[in-house]
N, C-alpha and C positions, 0 to 999 in steps of 0.2 A: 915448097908445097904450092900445087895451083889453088887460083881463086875458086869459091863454089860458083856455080852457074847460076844463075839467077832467071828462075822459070818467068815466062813471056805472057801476057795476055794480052786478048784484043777486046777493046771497049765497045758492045755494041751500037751505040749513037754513033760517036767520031771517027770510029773506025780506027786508031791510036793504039800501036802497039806500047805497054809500059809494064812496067815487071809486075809481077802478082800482088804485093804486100802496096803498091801504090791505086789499089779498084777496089771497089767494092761489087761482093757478090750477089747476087739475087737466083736464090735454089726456090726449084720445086721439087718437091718431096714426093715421095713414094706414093703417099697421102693424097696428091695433088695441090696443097695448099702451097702459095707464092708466099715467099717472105727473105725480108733483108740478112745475109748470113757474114758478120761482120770477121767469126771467125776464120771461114772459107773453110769447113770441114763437116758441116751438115753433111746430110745423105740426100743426094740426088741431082738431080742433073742442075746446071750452074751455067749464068750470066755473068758477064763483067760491065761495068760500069765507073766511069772517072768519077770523082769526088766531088760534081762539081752539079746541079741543080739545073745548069742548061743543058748539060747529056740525059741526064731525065728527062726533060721535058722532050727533046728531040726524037728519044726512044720512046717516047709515048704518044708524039703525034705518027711519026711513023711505023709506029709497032712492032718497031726491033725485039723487043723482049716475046713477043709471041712468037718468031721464028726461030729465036733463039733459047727456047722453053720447050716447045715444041708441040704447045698448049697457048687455048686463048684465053687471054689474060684481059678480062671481062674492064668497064671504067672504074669500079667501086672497085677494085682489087688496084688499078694504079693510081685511085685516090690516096688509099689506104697506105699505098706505098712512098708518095710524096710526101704524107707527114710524117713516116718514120723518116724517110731518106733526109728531110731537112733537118730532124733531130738529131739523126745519128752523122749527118755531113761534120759537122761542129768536133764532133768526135771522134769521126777519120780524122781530120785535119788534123785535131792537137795529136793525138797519137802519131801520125806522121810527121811532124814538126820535133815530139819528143825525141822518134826513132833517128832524125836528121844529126840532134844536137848530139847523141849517144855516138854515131859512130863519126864525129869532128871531133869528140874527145880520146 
């Protein structure tokens, strides 16, 4: 039996291609509202982002997520999104950490 393939994404800050379940998304909705989508299965169009709080910051001084949104994404909207991002960072990480230990056993 082949391997499954393991779908690609690119990080907007770094520009780092790394598999889907290693980013986290950032959708905006149909709605127009921006917001962190941990699942990766919201509705609407979708960002990538590394796990990591300096690709934030990077996408935000350069305003990768606005060209990759396709909408401007106002300061109080990437306030708003740094402190989920630093809450929910903690929470990528040990999930990815879990998912690591899971397939070494």
């Amino acid at each position: 039996m082949r391997p499954r393939k393991v779908p690609l994404r690119k990080c907007v800050a770094c520009q780092e291609m790394m598999p889907k379940k290693e980013l986290i998304r950032i959708v905006r909705a149909p709605s127009g509202e921006v917001a962190i989508d941990l699942t990766g299965k919201k509705a609407g169009r979708g960002a990538y982002l590394c796990g990591k709080v300096s690709c934030f910051k990077l996408a935000k001084k350069t305003k990768a997520l606005d060209r990759a949104l396709k909408q401007s994404v106002g300061d109080d909207i990437y306030d708003a999104l740094e402190k989920e991002f630093v809450a929910v960072e903690e929470q990528f990480i040990a999930a990815k950490e879990l998912e690591s230990d899971d397939e070494e056993a």
